[in-house]
Structure formats: C-alpha cells, structure tokens
C-alpha positions in Angstrom: -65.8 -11.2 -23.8 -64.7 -12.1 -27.3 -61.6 -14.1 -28.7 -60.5 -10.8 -29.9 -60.4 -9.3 -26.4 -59.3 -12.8 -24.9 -56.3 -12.8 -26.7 -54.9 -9.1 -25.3 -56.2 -10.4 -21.9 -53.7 -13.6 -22.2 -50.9 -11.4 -23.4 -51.3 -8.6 -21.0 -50.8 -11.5 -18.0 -48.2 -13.8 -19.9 -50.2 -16.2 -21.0 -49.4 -18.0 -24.2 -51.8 -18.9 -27.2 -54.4 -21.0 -25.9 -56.0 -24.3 -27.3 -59.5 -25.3 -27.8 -60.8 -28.0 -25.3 -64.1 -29.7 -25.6 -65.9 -31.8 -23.0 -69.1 -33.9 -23.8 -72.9 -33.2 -22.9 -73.3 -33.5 -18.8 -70.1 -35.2 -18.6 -68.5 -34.6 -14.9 -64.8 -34.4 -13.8 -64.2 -34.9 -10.3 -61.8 -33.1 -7.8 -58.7 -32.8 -9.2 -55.5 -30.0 -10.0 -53.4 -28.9 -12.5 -49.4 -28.4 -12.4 -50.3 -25.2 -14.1 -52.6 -21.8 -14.0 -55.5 -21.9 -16.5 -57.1 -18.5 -18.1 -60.6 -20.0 -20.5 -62.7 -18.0 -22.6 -66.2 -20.4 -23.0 -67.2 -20.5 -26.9 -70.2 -22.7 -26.8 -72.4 -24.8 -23.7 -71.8 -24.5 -20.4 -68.8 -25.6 -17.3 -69.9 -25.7 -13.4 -66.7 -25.2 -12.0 -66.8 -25.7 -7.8 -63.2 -24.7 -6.1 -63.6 -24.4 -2.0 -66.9 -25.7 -1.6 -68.2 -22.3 -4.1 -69.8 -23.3 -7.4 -70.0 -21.2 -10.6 -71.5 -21.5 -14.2 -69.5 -19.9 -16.8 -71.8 -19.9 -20.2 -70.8 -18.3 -24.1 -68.2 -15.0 -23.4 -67.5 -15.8 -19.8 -64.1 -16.7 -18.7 -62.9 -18.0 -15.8 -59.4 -18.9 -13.9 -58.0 -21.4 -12.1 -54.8 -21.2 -9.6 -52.0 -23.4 -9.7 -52.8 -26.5 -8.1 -56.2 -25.3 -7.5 -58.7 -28.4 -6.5 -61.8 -27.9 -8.4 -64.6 -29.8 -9.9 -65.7 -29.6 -13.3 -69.5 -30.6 -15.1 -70.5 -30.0 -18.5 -73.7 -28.6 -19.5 -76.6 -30.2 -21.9 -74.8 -29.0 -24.9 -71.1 -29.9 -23.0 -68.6 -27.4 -23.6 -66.2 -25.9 -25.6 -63.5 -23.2 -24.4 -59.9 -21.6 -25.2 -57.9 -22.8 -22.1 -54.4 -21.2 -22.1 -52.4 -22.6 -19.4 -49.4 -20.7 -17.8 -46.5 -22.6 -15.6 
C-alpha cells in the first residue's frame, strides 16, 4: 500500500492524519497498551509486532492495526523502522 492509498483508508474508518514515528535499529519494546486504536502504514525497515502469543513482520507498504488497549510487543529491524501511525480514541 502507498501513503496515497493509506490516507483514503484512514478516512474511510475515521481515522485522523497520521504522524511519522521512528524506532532505532533492533531496538525492542516490551508488552505494553495504548489508550487508543492505531492504523500504521511502514515506510522504511522493519516492526515484529506479537499480540496473543502470534507474531508478525510488517516490512515497506504493509500496514498493520492495533485494538484499543491491545497488549502487544514491538522489535525493530536492522534498519529500525519508520511508519505513519494514526491513532483513533
């Protein structure tokens, strides 16, 4: 997916505009939740994201969601990562 198409996604599900987040080379964030949903479009690197004990890699174009109050993980790729998170109450 592109920003392009990103964008109409986030509007199309009441999302607002989104803001770039960057986390360094194989840096790790540990369980944890957010008072919020999250919609992310990856630009650049690589995020392992586990939620329920199931682990996925989300590389360049991919995008991936979080639930309110969702307990995930988070580890960053080599190159870390850099994505457009929008976050939704």
């Amino acid at each position: 997916m592109n920003t392009e198409q990103f964008q109409r996604l986030l509007e199309q599900e009441g999302f607002p505009e989104p803001v770039e987040v960057q986390q360094v080379p194989n840096g790790r964030l540990g369980n944890h939740e957010h008072p919020f949903e999250v919609r992310a479009l990856v630009i650049e690197g690589s995020i392992d994201i586990v939620i329920h004990g199931e682990s996925g890699t989300y590389k360049a174009g991919d995008v991936f969601e979080l639930g309110l109050k969702e307990v995930h993980s988070e580890s960053y790729g080599p190159e870390g990562v850099k994505y457009l998170a929008s976050r939704k109450q």
